[in-house]
N, C-alpha and C positions, 0 to 999 in steps of 0.2 A: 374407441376401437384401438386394441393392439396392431402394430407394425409391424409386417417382417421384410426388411429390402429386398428386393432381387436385384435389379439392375437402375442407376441411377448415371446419366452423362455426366463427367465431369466437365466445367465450362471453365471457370476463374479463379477465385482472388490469389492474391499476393499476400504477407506474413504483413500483420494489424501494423508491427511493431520493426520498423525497414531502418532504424539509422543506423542502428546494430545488432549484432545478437545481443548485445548486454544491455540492451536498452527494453526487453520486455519483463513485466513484474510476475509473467506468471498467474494472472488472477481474472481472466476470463473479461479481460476489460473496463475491469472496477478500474476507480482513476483517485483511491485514496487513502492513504498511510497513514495510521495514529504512530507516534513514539510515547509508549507506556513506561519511560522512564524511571528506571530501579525497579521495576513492579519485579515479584519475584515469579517463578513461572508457573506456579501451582493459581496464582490469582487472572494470568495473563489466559491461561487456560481456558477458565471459568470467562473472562470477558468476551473469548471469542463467543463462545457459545450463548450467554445469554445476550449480549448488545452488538459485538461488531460484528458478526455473522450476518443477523438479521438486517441490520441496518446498511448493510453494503457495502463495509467496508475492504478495498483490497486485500491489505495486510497490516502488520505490525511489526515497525524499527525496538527490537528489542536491545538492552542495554549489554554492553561486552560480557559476553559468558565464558571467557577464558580463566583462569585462575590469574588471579591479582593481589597486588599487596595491602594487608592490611594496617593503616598510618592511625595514628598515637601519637608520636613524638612532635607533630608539627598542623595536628588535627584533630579531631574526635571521628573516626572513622569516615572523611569527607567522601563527598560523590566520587570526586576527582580521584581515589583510591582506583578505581575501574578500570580508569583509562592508566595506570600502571600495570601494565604485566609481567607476568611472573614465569609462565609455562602457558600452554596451550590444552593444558588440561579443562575440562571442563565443568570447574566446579568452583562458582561464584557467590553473592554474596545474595544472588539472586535463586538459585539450588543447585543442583546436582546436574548432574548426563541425565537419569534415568526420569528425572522430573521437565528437563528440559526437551525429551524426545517426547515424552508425553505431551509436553504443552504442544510442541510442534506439531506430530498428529493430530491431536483433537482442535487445533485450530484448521488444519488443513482440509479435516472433512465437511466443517464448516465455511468453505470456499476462504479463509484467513490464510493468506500465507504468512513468513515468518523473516524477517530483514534483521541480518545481526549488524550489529555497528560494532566492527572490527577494527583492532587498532594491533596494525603491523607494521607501522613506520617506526618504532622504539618499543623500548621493554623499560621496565622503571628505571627511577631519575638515580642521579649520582646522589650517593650520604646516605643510601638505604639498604640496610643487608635485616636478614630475617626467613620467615618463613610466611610462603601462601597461602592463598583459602583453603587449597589443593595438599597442603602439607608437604612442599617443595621449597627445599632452601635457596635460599638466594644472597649473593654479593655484587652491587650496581658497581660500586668504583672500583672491582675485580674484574665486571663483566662474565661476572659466571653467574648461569643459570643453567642449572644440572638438569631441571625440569623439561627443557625443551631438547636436547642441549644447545644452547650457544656458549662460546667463550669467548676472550678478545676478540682473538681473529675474525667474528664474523661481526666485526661493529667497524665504521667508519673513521680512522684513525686518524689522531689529530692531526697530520701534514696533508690530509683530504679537506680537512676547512680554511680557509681563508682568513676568518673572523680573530681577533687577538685574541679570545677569551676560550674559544670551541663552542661558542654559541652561536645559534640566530640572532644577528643584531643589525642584518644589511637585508633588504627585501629587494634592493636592487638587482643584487647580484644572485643569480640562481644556485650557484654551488654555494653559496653562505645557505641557503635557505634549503636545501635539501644535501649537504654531507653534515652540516654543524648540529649541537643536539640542541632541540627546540626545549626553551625553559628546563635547560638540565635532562632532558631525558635520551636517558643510552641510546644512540641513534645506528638502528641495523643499517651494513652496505647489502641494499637490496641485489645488487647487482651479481653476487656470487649465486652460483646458481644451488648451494645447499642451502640457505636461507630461500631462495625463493622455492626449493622445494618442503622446506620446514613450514612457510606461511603458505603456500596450496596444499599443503597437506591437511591443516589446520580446514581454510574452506570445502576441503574433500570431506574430510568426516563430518562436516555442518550437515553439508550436501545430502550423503547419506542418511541421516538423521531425518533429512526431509527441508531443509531450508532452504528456502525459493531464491537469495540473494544478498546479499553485502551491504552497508555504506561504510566505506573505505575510510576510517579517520585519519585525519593530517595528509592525507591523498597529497596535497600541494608541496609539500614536504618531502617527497617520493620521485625521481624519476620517470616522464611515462615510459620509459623504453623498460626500467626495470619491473615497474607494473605490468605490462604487456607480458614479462616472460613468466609473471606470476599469472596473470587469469591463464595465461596458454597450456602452464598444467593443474588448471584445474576445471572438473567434469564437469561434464552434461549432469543438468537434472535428470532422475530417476525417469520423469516421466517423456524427455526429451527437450531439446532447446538448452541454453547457456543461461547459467545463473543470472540473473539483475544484478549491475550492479549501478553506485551512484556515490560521489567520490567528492569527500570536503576539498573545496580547492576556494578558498577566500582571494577574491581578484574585485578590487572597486578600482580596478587605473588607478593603484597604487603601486606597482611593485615589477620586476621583471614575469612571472609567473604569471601567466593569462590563461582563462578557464578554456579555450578552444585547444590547448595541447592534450587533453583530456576526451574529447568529444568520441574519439573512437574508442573508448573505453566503456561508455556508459553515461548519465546522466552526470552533469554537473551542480553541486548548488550555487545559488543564485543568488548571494548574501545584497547585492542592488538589489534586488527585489525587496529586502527585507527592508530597507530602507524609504524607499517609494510609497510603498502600502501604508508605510508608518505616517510620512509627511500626509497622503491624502486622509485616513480613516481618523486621522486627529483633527481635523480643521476642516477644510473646503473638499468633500466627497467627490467635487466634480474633478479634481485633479488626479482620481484616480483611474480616470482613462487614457492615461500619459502613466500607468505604472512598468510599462513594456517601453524602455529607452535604448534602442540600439546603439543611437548617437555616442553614446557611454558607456559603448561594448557588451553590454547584455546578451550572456546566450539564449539564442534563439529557441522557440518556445517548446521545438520537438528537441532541446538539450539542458533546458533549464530544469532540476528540481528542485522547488520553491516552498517558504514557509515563512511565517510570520515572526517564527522566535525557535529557537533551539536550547537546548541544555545550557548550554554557551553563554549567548548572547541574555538568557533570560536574567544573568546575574550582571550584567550589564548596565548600561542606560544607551546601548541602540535598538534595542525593540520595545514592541508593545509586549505587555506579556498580559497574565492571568489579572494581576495588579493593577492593569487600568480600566478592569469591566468594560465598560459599554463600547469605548475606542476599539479595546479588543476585541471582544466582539466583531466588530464592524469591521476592522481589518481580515479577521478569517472566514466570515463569511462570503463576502465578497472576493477573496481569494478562490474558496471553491466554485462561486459563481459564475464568474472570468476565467478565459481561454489561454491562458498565461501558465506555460509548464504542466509539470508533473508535482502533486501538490501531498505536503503528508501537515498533518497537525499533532499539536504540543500536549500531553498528558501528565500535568506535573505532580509535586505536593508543595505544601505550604512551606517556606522559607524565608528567615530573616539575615541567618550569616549565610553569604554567599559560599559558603564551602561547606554547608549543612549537610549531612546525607539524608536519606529516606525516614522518615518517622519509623520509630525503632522503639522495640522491646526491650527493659530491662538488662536481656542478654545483649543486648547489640546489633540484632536479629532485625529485618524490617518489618514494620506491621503488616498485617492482613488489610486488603482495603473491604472497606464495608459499604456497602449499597445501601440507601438509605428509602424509606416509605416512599419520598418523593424524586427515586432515581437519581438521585445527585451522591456524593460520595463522601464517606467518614474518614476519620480515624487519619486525619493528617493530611488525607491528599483531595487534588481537588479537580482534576477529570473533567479536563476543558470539554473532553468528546465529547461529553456528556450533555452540556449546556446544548437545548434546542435546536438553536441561527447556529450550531456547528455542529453534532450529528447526522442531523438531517439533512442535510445538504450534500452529502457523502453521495445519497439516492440519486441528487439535483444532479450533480457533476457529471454519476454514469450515466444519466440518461440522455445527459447534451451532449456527450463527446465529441469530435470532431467539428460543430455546428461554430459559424461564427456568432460574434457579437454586432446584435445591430439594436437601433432605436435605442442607442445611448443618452440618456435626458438625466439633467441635475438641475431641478429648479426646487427653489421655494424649501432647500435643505433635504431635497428627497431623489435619488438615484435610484434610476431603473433602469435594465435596458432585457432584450429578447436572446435569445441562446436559439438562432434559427429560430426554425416554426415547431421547435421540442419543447422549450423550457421559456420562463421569464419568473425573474426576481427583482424585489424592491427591498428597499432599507432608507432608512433616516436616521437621522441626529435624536429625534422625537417622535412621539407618535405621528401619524399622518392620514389622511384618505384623498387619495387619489387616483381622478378618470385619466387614463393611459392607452395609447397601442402597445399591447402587449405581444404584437405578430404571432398571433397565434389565431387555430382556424378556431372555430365556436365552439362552446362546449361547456361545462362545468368539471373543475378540476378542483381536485384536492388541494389545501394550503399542506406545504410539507414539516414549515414550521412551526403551526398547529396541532402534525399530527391527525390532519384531514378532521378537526374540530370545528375548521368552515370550509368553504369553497368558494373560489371565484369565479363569477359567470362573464363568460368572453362572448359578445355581443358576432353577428355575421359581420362587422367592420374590425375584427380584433379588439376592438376596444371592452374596458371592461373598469369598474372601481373596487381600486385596492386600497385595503386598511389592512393592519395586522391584526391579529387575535385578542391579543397580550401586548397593550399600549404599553408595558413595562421591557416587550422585548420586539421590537420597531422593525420587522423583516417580513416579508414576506416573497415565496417559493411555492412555483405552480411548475409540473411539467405535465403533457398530453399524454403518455403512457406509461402506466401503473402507476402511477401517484398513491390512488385508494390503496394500495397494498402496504403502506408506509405501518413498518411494526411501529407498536405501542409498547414500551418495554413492559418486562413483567415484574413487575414488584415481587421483590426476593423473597422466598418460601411459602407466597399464597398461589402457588400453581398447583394444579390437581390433575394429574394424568389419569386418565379416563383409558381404560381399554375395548375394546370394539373399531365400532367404524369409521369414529371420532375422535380428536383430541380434547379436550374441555381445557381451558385456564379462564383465571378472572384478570382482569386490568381496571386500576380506577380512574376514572375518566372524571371531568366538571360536568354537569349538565349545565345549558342554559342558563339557570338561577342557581349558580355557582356552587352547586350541594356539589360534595365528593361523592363519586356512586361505584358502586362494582359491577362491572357486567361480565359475563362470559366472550370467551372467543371460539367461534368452534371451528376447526379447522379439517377439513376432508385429507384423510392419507392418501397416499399414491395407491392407484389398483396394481397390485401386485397378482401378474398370471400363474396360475397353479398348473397348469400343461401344454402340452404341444395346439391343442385344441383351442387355446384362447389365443392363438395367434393366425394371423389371417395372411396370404403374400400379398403383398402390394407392389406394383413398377410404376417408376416415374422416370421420365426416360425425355429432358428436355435438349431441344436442336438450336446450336447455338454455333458462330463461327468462331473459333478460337484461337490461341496462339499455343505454338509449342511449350510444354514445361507448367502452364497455369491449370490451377488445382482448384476444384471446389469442394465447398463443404456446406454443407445441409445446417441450418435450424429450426426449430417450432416446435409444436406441441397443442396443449391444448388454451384459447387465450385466457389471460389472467382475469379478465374482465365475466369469465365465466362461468369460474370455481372460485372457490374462495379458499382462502388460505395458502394463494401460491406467490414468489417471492423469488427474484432472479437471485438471493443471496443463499434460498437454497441448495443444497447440491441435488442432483435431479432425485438423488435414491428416497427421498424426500420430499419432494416436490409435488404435489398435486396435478400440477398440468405438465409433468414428464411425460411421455409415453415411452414405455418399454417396447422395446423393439428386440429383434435378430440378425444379423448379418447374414447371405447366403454370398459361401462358395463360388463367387464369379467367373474365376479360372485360373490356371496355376504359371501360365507363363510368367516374365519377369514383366510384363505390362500390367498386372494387380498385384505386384508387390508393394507400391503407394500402398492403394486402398484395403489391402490382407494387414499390413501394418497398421493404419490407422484404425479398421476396424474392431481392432485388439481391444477387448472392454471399451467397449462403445454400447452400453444396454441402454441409456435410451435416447428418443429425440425430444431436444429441450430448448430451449431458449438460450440456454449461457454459456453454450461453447462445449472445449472440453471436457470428460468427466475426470474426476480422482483417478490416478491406473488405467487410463486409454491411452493406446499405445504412440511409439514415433516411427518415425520413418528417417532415418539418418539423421538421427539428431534435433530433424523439425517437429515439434509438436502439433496434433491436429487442430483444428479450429471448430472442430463440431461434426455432424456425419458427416462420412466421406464419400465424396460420389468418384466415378471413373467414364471415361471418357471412352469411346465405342463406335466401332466401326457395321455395317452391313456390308461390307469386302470379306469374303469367308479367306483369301489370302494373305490379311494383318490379325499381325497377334492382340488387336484387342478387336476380332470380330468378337460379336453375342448374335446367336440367335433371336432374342427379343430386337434389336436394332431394326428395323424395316422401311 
């Protein structure tokens, strides 16, 4: 049955995302970030829509899209090229403006938002003059860049560092480490307020574009005051609320620079984290519940953003990366597992010189990445997301949010523990089976790292025995709501869209007696109402003692357990257990202006919150229908007649 509100009380909550405004991603709760590294945005596009969409993922840390220098003399067009800029144009190595908007929409409608990794603490290094991706000249040891413009004046002048050299060479002392230029690179004074309106200008037009957020590179390197007067001019997302943001600041109680001068900015990362994870997931599992170390200044877990390896560190020897298989593995899944931070994962390609750039055509061009029969990836790169124990658990994460970690156990080489009475995962060194309390109420639930290829049955004591699937990949991931819905990727160009009532595609699945087989998937469309007449009024009208200022908001629909084909990673217009609804006209005082605003494209009631284009209300974004709060005093401006 179609929806149409009339009158709904408003009772409660408060904003999901309370440490700051820069601290919400935008993404309806999801709680996880691939970085698609160099991918260029015509393929970034396409991944939203076939894997990270369905699969649940928040969004995607894309690689700097600003126009940057192209190196030769000291390189073969390394990565590290990126992170020189040239202008704030936007046209990279990765596409265009017009390729780069597209990618942003078509991931946005896919519930993906889109995190550029911005680097506005320098512009390229001294000894490099030339021209950009962008076709903008450029002189570093002139300090002119016509493209944006800066010229000297707007760069940090040598009797501003400390350092003998004008480099970072003291981590002690704070002014060596954010006036002096880090490894040679031209170091803007953020502090003038034409440079900080140069780089909010830069995240304005992102903004518009559609870009849900930032990760601030060399953040630590930056001022936060000078920071602060950069996020202050720049906007509100389109759809309301302040962009995400989350800010490299490297602090192990090394150096003057501590990750807590940041905190009101946005998320921090969490490079001790990367460390901890690495010592437990290589050796002794149980040590991994000591990977949250206060003791050693660790930001706290609503300020940490956490990962197991970055761009960075991957060329390194302090992380685990792609390169140690199974360790890795074991580190990143159990990352998404654990209540530790805000967490994105690594999507690389194959590399042997650490200054390698993206596997490249001929031209110099990056390749196309290719999906391969068995969902894994070609053509150079290697798409950790991709790997089972770490897609899938994307699902695990949003479905435990908030819930703690209990029945922690590491015996016999095999770590488990429960996520509340939502979620429980296991992993091992090796394969295993084992009887466990898994806190969870009874029932049979999907493995997520199979791909709902088995289920585990939870006895009325919680307990239950778990094995993995695939004794080649030792995890296993049960959550109590919507597990079975867990997509099956589609193997690239054996889809068949079917028009009528139904969608058709095939997926190949193992049966049993390991045959490879094809079966169909058929998926129910959303009922889309053709008139006034398919819609019915409905009132819900609950009594509740409240406080002044707290806001409610509506979710549901129809449950997933009772259609098929519905998926909290679709957007409702999409969605089989969406219901379409109507807003009516409540009243025009300034007591529904809240609810007049958020009603604003709000067509249907769903499960995941916001829609695409539902409106705000000063700024604040909604959280799902809006109810309003209601008097039976015909004397206050929020009586309703339905109130009684």
């Amino acid at each position: 049955m179609e929806l149409q509100f009339g009158f709904i009380l408003l009772v409660s909550v408060g904003l999901t995302y309370g440490v700051s405004p820069y601290h919400d991603p935008h993404c309806g709760g999801k709680q996880v970030i691939v970085h698609l590294f160099e991918w260029k945005w015509t393929d970034i596009a396409k991944e939203c829509e076939r894997f990270l969409g369905p699969k649940g993922f928040c969004g995607v840390q894309v690689s700097p899209p600003m126009e940057h220098a192209m190196i030769t003399t000291d390189g073969d067009r390394p990565w590290w090229e990126r992170y020189q800029p040239i202008s704030y144009k936007l046209t990279s190595r990765s596409g265009n403006e017009a390729q780069l908007k597209d990618m942003v929409q078509r991931c946005k409608a896919v519930g993906v938002r889109v995190y550029v990794d911005a680097v506005v603490n320098h512009m390229a290094g001294l000894g490099r003059k030339g021209v950009g991706t962008a076709g903008s000249t450029f002189d570093s040891d002139a300090r002119d860049f016509p493209g944006v413009p800066y010229t000297k004046d707007n760069f940090n002048d040598r009797s501003d560092c400390p350092s003998h050299d004008g480099n970072v060479n003291n981590y002690g002392d704070p002014k060596n480490v954010r006036n002096c230029y880090l490894v040679g690179l031209t170091d803007l004074d953020a502090s003038q307020e034409y440079v900080q309106d140069k780089i909010s200008g830069y995240f304005n037009h992102l903004i518009s574009l559609g870009v849900a957020g930032f990760r601030v590179d060399a953040a630590k390197h930056m001022w936060p005051k000078d920071l602060e007067g950069i996020l202050a001019k720049t906007h509100d997302l389109p759809e309301g609320g302040r962009p995400f943001f989350y800010h490299e600041v490297i602090d192990r109680n090394d150096g003057a620079i501590k990750v807590n001068e940041y905190f009101h900015l946005g998320y921090v990362t969490e490079f001790r984290y990367m460390q901890k994870v690495r010592e437990g997931a290589s050796g002794d599992l149980g040590r991994l519940g000591a990977v949250y170390d206060p003791g050693w200044g660790m930001a706290p877990p609503d300020q940490a953003f956490v990962f197991v390896d970055n761009h960075d560190t991957q060329r390194g020897n302090e992380a685990l990366t792609y390169k140690h298989g199974a360790e890795y593995k074991r580190a990143v899944a159990f990352t998404l597992a654990y209540n530790y931070g805000f967490t994105r994962v690594m999507s690389s390609y194959y590399f042997t010189d650490n200054s390698a750039g993206p596997p490249r055509n001929a031209d110099m061009s990056a390749k196309d990445v290719i999906i391969k029969a068995d969902g894994t990836c070609d053509n150079g790169w290697v798409c950790e997301h991709r790997w089972k124990s770490i897609g899938n658990m994307a699902m695990f994460r949003n479905a435990v949010a908030g819930t703690s970690v209990d029945n922690f156990k590491y015996e016999n080489g095999v770590l488990s523990f429960n996520r509340g009475n939502k979620g429980f995962f296991a992993m091992g060194s090796n394969p295993f089976s084992i009887s466990v309390n898994t806190g969870l109420p009874a029932g049979e639930y999907c493995d997520l790292i199979s791909e709902c290829a088995q289920k585990i049955r939870v006895d009325g004591s919680g307990h239950a025995q778990v094995s993995p699937k695939d004794p080649t990949d030792p995890f296993v991931a049960i959550i109590t709501q919507g597990g079975e819905n867990i997509v099956v990727p589609i193997i690239p160009d054996q889809g068949v869209d079917h028009s009528g009532d139904t969608t058709v595609q095939t997926q190949t699945q193992t049966s049993q007696d390991n045959v490879q087989i094809t079966v169909p998937i058929t998926t129910a469309k959303p009922y889309v109402p053709t008139g006034q007449e398919d819609f019915q009024r409905t009132v819900i009208i609950i009594e509740r003692q409240t406080n002044p200022g707290q806001d409610l908001f509506i979710r549901g629909g129809v449950d997933y357990a009772r259609r098929p084909g519905c998926s909290a990673s679709l957007p409702a217009t999409s969605n089989p257990c969406a219901i379409p609804i109507k807003h009516i006209n409540l009243g025009t005082t300034s007591h529904f202006d809240k609810v007049t605003a958020w009603s604003a494209g709000d067509n249907f009631l769903d499960w995941s919150g916001p829609e695409s284009g539902q409106g705000s209300y000063q700024g604040r974004a909604a959280e799902g229908t809006p109810a309003v709060w209601s008097t039976n005093d015909k004397s206050n401006s929020g009586y309703n007649d339905l109130n009684t």
